[in-house]
C-alpha positions as CSV (number, residue, x, y, z in Angstrom):
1,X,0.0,0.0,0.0
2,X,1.7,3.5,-1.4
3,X,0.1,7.1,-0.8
4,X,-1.7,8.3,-3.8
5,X,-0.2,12.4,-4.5
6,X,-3.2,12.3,-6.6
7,X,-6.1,12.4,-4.0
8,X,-5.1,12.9,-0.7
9,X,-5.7,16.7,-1.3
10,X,-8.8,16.2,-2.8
11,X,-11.9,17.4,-1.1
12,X,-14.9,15.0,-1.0
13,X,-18.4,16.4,-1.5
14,X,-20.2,15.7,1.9
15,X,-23.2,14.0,1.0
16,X,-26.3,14.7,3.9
17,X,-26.0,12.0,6.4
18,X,-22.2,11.5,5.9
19,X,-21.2,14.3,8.0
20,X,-20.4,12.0,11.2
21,X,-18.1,9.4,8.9
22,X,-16.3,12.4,7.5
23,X,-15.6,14.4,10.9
24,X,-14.2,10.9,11.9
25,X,-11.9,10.6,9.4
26,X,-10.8,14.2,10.2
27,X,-10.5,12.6,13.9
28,X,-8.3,9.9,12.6
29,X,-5.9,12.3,10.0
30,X,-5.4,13.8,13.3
31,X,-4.7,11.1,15.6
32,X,-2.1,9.5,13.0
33,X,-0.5,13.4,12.7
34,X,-0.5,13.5,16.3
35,X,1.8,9.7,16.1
36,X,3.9,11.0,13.7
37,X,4.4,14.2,16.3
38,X,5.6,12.0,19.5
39,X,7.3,9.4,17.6
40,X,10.8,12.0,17.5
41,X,9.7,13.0,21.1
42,X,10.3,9.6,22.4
43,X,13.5,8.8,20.2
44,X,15.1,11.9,21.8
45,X,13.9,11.6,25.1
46,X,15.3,8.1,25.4
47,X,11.5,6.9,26.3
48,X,12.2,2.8,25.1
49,X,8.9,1.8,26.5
50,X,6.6,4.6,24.9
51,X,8.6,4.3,21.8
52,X,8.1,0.7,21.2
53,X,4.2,0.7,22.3
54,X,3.6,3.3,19.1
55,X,4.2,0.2,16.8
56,X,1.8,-2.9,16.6
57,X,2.4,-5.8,18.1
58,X,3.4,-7.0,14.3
59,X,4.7,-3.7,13.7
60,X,8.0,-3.0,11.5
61,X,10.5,-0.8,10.9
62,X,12.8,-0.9,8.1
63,X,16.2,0.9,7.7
64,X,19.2,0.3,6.0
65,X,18.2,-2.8,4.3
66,X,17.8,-4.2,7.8
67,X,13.6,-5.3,9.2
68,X,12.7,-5.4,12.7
69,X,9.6,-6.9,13.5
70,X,7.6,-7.3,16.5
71,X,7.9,-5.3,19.6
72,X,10.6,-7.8,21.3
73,X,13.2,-6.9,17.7
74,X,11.7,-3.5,17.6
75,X,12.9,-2.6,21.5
76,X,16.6,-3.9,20.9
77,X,16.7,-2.1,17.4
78,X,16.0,1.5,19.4
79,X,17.8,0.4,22.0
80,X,21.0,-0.2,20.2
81,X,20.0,3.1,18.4
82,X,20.4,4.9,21.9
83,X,23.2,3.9,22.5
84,X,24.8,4.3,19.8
85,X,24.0,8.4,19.7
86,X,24.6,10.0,22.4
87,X,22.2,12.5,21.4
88,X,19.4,12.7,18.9
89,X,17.5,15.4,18.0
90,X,14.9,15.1,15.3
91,X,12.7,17.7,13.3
92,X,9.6,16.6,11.4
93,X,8.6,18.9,8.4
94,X,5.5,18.3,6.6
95,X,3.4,14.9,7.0
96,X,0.9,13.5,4.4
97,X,-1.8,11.2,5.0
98,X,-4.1,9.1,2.9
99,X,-6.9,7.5,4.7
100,X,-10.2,6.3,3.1
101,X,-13.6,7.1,4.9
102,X,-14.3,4.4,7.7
103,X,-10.8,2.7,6.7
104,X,-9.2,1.2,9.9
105,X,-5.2,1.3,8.1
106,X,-4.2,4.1,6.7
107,X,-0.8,5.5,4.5
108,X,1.7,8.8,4.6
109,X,5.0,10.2,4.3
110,X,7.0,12.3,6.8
111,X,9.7,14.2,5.9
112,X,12.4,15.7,8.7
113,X,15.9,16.3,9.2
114,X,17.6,15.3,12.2
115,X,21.1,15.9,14.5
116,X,22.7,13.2,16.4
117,X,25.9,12.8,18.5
118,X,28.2,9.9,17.3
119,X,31.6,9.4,19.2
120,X,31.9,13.2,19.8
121,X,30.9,13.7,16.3
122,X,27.8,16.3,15.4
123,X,26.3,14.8,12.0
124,X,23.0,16.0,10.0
125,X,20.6,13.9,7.7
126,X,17.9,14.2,6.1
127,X,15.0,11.5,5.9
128,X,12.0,10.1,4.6
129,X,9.6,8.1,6.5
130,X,7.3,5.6,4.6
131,X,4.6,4.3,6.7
132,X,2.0,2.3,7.2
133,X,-1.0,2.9,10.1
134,X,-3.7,0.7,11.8
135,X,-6.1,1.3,14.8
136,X,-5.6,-0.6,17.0
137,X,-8.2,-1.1,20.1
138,X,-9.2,3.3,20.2
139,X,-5.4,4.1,18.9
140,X,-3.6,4.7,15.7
141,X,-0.1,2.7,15.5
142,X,2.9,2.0,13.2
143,X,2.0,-1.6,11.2
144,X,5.3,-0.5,8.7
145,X,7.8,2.7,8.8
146,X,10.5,2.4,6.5
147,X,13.0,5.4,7.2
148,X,15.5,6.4,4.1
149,X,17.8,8.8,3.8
150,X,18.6,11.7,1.3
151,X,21.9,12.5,3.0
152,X,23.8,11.5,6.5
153,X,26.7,13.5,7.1
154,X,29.1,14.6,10.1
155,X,29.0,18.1,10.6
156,X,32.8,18.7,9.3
157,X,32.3,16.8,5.7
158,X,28.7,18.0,5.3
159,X,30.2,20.4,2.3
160,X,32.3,17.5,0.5
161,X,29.4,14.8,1.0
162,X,26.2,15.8,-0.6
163,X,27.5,14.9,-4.6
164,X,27.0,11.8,-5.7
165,X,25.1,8.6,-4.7
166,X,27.3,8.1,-1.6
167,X,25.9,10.3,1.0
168,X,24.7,8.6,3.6
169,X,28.8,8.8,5.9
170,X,28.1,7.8,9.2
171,X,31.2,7.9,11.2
172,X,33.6,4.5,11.2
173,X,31.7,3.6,8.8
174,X,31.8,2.9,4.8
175,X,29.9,5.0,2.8
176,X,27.0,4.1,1.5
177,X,23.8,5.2,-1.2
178,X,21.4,7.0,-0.7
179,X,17.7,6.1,-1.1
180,X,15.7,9.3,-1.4
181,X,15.2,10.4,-4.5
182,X,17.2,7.9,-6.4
183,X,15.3,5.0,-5.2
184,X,11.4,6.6,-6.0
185,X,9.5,5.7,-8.8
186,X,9.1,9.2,-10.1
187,X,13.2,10.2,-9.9
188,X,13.4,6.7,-11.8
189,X,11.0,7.3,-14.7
190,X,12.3,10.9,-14.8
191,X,16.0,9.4,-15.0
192,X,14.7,6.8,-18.0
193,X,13.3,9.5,-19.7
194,X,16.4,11.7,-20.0
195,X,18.6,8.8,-20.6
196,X,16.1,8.3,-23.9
197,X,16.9,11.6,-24.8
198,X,20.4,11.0,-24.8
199,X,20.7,8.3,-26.8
């Protein structure tokens, strides 16, 4: 399940004795905005518990080519995460969801950039969420957030690192590619389409 850019900004005729379905569904944009909002919260307050209870008990979160499922995985993923930065500190941007009237799962995107502290080291990024929402017993949870970067970077070698494929540099690490844009259907067909005009 993908978002649709092509309707979630459209805006549905309210037919009479609709309006209670439709001010739910405003209820439940909300409620998954309001997720998406306290997700970062958690990560940088170090909250493993609270963090870990947004996702489904099937829940999944994907990064790096690596999948963590279930909340037993999914708390020694963020745990590992918190230790591994000493600090995190994470700014969402804009947050786009697609849910259909009286739907129970729901799709969006979530865009941010974020700071953390690796061994003394300040680095940026900037990310992509791609999730994946089901209510769950009065709340909406995570049931899939895949997080991709368009660039990770320590603070020093943020001007040297943002050409190329290669711009996700975490510290003692290799480098590796980036996902976002190069990885997105539209930044592929647009790529096709100019190599057609090459040749």
């Amino acid at each position: 399940m993908t978002l649709d850019f092509n309707t979630v900004n459209v805006s549905p005729r309210i037919e009479a004795g609709s309006e209670l379905l439709h001010v739910q569904r405003l209820a439940d944009v909300q409620a998954i905005q309001q997720l998406g909002a306290i997700y970062p919260i958690l990560v940088d307050s170090h909250d493993l518990n609270a963090l870990v209870d947004l996702f489904a008990q099937d829940g999944t979160f994907l990064r790096a080519g690596h999948v963590h499922t279930g909340r037993k995985e999914l708390r020694e993923f963020f745990a590992q995460i918190m230790r591994t930065y000493s600090m995190t500190v994470h700014s969402v941007h804009s947050h786009v969801v697609d849910l259909a009237l009286g739907a129970k799962t729901a799709v969006g995107v979530q865009m941010g950039h974020g700071e953390v502290a690796i061994k003394g080291q300040r680095c940026l990024a900037a990310y992509r969420y791609d999730d994946e929402y089901r209510w769950v017993e009065g709340r909406w949870l995570f049931a899939r957030r895949q997080m991709r970067y368009e660039y990770f970077s320590s603070h020093d070698a943020l001007g040297s690192s943002l050409a190329g494929r290669q711009r996700v540099r975490v510290p003692g690490t290799a480098p590796r590619d980036a996902e976002i844009p190069e990885e997105l259907p539209s930044h592929l067909g647009a790529q096709a389409a100019r190599n057609e005009r090459v040749q």
